[in-house]
C-alpha positions in Angstrom: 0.0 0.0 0.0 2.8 2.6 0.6 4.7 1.8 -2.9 1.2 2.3 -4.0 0.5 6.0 -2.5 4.1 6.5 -3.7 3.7 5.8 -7.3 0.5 7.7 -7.1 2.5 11.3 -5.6 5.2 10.6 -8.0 2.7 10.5 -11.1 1.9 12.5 -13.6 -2.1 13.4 -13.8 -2.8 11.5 -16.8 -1.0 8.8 -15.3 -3.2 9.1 -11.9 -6.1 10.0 -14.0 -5.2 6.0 -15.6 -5.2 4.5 -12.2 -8.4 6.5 -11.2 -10.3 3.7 -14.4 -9.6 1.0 -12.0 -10.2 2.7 -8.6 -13.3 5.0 -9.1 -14.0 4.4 -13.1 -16.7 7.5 -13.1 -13.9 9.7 -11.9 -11.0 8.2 -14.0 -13.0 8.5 -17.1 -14.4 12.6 -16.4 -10.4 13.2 -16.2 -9.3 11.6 -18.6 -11.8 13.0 -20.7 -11.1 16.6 -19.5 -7.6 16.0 -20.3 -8.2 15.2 -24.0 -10.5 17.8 -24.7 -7.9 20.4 -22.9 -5.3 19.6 -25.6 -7.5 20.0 -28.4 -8.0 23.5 -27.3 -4.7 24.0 -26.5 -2.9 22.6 -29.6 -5.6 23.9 -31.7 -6.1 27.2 -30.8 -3.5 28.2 -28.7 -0.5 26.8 -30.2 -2.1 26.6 -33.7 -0.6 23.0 -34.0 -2.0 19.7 -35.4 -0.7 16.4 -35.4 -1.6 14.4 -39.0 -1.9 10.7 -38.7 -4.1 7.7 -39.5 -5.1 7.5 -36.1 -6.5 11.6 -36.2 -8.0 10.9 -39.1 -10.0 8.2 -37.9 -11.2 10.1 -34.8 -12.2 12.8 -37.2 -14.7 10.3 -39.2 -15.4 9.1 -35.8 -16.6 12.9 -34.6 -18.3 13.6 -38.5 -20.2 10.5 -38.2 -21.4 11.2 -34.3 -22.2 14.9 -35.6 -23.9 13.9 -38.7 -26.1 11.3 -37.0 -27.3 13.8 -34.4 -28.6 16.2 -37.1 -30.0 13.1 -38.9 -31.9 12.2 -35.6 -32.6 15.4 -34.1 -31.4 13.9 -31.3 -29.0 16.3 -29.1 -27.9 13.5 -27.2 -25.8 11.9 -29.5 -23.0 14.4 -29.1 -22.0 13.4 -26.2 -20.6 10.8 -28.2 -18.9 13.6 -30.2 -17.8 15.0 -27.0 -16.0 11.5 -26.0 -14.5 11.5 -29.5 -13.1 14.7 -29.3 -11.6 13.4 -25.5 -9.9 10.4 -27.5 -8.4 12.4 -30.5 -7.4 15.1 -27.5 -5.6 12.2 -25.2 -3.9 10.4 -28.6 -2.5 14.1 -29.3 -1.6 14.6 -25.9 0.2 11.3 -25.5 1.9 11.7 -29.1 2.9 15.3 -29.0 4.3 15.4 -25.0 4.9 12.3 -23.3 7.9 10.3 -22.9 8.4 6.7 -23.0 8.7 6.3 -19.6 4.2 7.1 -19.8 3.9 3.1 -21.1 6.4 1.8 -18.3 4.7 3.4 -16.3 1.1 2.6 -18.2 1.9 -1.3 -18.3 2.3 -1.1 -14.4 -1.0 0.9 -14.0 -2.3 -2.3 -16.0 -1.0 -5.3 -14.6 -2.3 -3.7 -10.6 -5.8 -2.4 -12.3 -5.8 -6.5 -13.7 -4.9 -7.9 -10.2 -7.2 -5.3 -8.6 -10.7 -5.8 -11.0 -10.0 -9.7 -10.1 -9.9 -8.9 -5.8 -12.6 -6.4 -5.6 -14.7 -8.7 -8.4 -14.4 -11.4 -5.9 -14.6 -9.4 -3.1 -18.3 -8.0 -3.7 -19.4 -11.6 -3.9 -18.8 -11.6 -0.3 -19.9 -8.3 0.4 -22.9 -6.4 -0.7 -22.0 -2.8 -1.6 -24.7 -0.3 -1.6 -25.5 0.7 -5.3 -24.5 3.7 -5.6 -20.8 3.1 -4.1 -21.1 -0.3 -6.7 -21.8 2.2 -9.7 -18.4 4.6 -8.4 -16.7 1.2 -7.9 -17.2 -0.2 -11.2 -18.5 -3.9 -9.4 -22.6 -4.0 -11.0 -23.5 -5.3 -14.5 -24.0 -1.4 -15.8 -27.6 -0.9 -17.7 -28.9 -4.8 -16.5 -30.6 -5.9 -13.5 -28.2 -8.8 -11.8 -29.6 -11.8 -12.0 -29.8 -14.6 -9.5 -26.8 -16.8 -9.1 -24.7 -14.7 -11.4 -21.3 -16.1 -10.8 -19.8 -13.9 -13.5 -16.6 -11.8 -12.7 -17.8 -8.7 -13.0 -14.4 -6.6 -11.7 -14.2 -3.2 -12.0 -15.1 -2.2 -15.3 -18.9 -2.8 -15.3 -19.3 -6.2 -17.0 -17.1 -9.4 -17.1 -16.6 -8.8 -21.1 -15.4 -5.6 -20.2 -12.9 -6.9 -17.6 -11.8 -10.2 -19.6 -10.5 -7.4 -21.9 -8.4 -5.8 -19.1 -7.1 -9.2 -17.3 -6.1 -10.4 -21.5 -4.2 -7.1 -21.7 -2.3 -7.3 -18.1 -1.4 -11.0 -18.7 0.4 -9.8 -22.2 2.3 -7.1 -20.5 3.2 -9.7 -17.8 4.3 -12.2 -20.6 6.0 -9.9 -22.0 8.0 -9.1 -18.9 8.8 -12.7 -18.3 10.3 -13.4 -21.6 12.8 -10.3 -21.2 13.5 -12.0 -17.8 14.4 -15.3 -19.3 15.8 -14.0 -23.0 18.5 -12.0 -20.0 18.6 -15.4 -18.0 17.2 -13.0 -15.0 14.8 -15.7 -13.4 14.1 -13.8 -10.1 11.7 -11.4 -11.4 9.5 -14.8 -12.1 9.2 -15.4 -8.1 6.7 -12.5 -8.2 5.6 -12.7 -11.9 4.1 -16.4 -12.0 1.7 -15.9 -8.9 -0.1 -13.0 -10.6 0.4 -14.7 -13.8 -1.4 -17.5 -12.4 -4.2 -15.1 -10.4 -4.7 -12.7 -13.8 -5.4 -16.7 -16.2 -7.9 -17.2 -13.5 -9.5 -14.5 -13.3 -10.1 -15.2 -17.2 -11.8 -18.1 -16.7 -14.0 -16.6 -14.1 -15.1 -14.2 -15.8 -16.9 -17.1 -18.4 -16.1 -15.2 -21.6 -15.8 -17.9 -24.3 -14.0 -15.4 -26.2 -11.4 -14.4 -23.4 -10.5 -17.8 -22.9 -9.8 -18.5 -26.9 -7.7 -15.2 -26.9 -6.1 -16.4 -23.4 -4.8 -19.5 -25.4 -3.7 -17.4 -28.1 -1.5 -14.9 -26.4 0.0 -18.0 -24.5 1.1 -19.2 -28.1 2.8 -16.4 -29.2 4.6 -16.5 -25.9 6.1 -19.8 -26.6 6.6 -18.3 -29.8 8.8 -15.9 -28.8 10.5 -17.9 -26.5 11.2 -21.1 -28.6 9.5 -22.0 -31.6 10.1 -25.5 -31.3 8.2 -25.8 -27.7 6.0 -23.5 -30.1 5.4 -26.5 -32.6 5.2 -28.7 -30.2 2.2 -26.9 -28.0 0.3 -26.2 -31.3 0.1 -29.9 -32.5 -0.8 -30.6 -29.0 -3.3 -28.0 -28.8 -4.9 -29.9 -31.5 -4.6 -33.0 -30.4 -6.8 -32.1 -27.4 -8.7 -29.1 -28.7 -12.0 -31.5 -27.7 -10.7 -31.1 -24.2 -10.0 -27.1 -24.6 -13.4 -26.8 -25.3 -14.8 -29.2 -22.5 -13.1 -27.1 -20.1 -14.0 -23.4 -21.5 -16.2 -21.6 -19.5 -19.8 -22.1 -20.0 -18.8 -24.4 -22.8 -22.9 -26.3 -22.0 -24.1 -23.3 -24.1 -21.8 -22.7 -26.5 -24.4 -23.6 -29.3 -27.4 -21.7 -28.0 -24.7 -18.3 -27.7 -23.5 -18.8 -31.4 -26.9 -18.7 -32.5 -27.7 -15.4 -30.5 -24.3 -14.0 -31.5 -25.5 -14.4 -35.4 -29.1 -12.8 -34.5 -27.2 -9.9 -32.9 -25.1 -9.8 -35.7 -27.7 -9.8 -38.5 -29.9 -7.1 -36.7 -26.5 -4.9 -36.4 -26.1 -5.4 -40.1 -29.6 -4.3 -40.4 -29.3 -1.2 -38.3 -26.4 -0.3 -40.8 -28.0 -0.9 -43.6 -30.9 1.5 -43.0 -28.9 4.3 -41.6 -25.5 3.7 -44.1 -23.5 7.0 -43.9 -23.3 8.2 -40.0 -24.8 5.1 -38.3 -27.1 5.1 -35.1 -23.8 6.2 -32.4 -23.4 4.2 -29.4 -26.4 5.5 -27.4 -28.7 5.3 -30.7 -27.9 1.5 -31.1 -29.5 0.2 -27.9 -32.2 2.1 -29.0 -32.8 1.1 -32.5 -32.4 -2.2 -31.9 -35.1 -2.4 -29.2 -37.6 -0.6 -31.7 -36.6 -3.3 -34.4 -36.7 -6.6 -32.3 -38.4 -5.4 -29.3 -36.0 -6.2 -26.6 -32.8 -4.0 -26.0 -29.0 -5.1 -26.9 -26.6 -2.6 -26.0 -23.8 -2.7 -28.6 -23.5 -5.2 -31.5 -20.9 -7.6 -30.1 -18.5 -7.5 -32.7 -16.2 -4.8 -33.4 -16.3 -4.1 -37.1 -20.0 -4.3 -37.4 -19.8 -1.9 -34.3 -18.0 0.2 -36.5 -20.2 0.2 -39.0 -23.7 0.4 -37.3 -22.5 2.8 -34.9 -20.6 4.9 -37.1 -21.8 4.4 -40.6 -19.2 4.3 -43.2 -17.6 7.0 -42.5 -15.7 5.4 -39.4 -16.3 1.6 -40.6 -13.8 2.4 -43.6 -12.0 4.7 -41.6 -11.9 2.1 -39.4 -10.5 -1.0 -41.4 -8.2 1.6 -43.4 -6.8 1.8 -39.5 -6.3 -1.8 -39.1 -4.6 -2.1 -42.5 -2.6 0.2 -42.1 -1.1 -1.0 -38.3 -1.2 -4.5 -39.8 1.5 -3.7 -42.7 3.7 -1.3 -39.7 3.6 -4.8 -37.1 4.8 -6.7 -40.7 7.7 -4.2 -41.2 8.5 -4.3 -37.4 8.6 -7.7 -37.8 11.8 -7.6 -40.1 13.5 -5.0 -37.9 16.7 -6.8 -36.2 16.2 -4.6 -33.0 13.8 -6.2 -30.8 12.9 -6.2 -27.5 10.4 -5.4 -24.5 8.6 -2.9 -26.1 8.3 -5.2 -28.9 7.2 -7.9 -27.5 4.7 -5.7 -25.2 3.4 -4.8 -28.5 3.2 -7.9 -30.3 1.2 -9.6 -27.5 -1.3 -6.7 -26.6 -2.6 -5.0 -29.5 -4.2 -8.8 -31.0 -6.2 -8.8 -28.0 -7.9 -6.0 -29.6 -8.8 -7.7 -32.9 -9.2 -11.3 -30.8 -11.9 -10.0 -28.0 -13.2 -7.6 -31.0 -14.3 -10.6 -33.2 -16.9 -11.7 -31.0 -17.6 -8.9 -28.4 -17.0 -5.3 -28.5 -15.3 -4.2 -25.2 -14.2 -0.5 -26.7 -18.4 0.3 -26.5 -17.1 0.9 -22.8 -15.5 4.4 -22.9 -13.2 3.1 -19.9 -12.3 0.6 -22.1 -11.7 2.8 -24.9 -9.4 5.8 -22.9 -7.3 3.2 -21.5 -7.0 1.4 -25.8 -6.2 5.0 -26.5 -3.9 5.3 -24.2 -1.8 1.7 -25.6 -2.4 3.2 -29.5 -0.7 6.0 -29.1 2.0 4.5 -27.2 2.4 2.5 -29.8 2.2 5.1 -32.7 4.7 6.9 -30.9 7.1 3.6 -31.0 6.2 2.9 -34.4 7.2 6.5 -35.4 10.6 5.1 -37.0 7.8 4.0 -39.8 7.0 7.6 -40.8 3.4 6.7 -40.4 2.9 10.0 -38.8 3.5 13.6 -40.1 3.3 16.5 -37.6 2.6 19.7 -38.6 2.6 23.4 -37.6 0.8 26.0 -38.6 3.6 28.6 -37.2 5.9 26.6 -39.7 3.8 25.5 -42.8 0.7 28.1 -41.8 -0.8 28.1 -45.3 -0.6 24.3 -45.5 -1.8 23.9 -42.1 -5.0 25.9 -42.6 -6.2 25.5 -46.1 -5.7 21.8 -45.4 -7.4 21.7 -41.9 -9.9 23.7 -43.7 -11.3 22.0 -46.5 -11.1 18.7 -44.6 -14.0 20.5 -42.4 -15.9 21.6 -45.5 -15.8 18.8 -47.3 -17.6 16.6 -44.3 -19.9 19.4 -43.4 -20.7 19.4 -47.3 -21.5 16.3 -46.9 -23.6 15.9 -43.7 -25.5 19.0 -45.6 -26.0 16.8 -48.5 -27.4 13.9 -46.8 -29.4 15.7 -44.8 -30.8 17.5 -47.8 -31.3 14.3 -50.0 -32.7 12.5 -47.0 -35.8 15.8 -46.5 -36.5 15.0 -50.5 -37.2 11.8 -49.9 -39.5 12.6 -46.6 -41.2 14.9 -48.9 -42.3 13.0 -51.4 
């Protein structure tokens, strides 16, 4: 508890407002949020500066889509999404533009305790009943659901066990990757400490009964042994298939694996539906929950797969934006790949960011926006590693001021021209 209070005076407030997800979630995500939105107004209009990359330019579809949706709608309430877009773009910016690499030391750290922490205070409000509201600041109920009896679920600290499956995947790669630097350097005393919560994190995986969790579990643990040896790789695999009958005996709720596929593909088709009949902005997060209980008369949150997430949620504008994202990081991991300089950060990378795409395929833990500061948090780390790529181009008004405007410029007019359009093609059609 005292290294804890000291790691917390000697942090920087992004890096307490990172720890505050895990401790009081409500609070963490408010300053977070306020900290992205405070460099946007600071590199934007004080400092005239903006930061061109892949990763702004999909938080700018994300922001036109929100915006455009709203007007489509009439509904005001969608911008809060806008608003929490604006928070991401503002903490990317901050993260690229002035922190060191000491922030994803230190963020890794914030990780592994926030992973060991959602498993204790999950199991610890099994045994204790909190009062509701102090539940809700604590991040331990099923957010938007009524609990139901006998829910042995690990719910953690993030709201909902496929939130926190998400969190334990992500600590357990930064743990991995600490071990294999440990024995790559033949330095086995940091595994005293390192196996235990190894051992608690895999666990806590399993209690948290996401199918999906557990499948990714097994695939971080494979690139691992990867890393480490690929013989003992080539060996695990062939006996991973040799017993994958027993994986999936022993997978969490692995008695309903049937009946969940089939409800999966219903959510899924009903997503693709939502799309379908709102193509360019989408529905938002809020609006999804919504349309969907209008369409099939009982109420799903969020689609439960990440690129159809995009998609419904965002329309095309950030479900293109969205795989042009993925492409792109895809072809800097394959150059990375050939580098001859490897090592923790690399392999902190390499096991993390699949989790995305992994817990993505059949749930959509970003629809958390505590989930989605602390992802924007590890992107930007890892744009800012990935630099050496010339993925990114940074550019200042005060140096290249006609380029800097113009540019910025008819970036905004061309999406406002065409949220106008829509909007004006879409009244025709009411019309008549």
């Amino acid at each position: 508890m005292k290294k804890l209070f000291q790691f917390y005076t000697n942090s920087t407030q992004l890096e307490k407002s990172i720890l505050l997800c895990f401790l009081l979630p409500p609070i963490g995500i408010l300053s977070l949020s306020i900290i992205g939105l405070h460099t946007l107004y600071y590199q934007w209009y004080i400092k005239k500066r903006i930061v061109y990359s892949f990763s702004s330019y999909f938080f700018l579809c994300l922001f036109l889509a929100t915006v455009g949706a709203a007007l489509s709608f009439k509904n005001v309430s969608y911008l809060l999404i806008s608003v929490m877009i604006l928070g991401y773009w503002g903490l990317y910016c901050r993260i690229l533009i002035s922190e060191n690499n000491q922030l994803f030391q230190r963020y890794q750290s914030i990780i592994i305790f926030g992973g060991v922490y959602s498993c204790v205070i999950g199991w610890l409000s099994n045994w204790i009943m909190f009062p509701k509201t102090l539940g809700y600041l604590l991040g331990t109920v099923l957010f938007g659901e009524v609990k139901p009896k006998n829910f042995n679920r690990l719910i953690g600290c993030e709201y909902n066990p496929n939130f926190t499956v998400y969190i334990l995947l992500i600590a357990i790669s930064f743990l991995l990757a600490k071990m294999l630097t440990s024995l790559q350097k033949k330095q086995h005393t940091g595994l005293m400490w390192q196996l235990p919560i190894l051992l608690l994190l895999s666990y806590g995986v399993f209690q948290t009964g996401s199918r999906a969790g557990f499948a990714t579990l097994v695939l971080i643990y494979l690139i691992f042994i990867y890393r480490l040896n690929r013989i003992i790789f080539f060996f695990c695999t062939l006996l991973g298939l040799s017993f994958s009958k027993w994986l999936i005996s022993i997978m969490p709720r692995a008695d309903s694996v049937l009946q969940a596929s089939k409800n999966r593909l219903d959510i899924w088709k009903n997503a693709y539906l939502i799309w379908k009949n709102n193509p360019l902005f989408g529905v938002t997060p809020l609006g999804f929950g919504q349309e969907y209980l209008l369409q099939n008369n009982h109420y799903i949150p969020h689609a439960h797969n990440l690129l159809l997430g995009m998609f419904s949620e965002y329309g095309l504008l950030g479900g293109l934006s969205f795989l042009t994202l993925v492409s792109i990081n895809f072809v800097k991991c394959t150059q990375l790949i050939f580098l001859t300089r490897k090592g923790y950060l690399y392999n902190s990378f390499l096991l993390s960011l699949p989790i995305i795409l992994f817990t993505g395929f059949f749930d959509e833990p970003l629809f958390s926006p505590q989930i989605g500061f602390l992802t924007v948090v590890l992107f930007a780390c890892w744009d800012r590693y990935s630099e050496r790529l010339l993925f990114n181009l940074e550019i200042s008004s005060l140096q290249i001021k006609y380029i800097s405007i113009y540019s910025s410029t008819a970036r905004l007019v061309v999406g406002l021209y065409t949220i106008i359009h829509y909007l004006k093609s879409k009244l025709i059609s009411n019309k008549w």
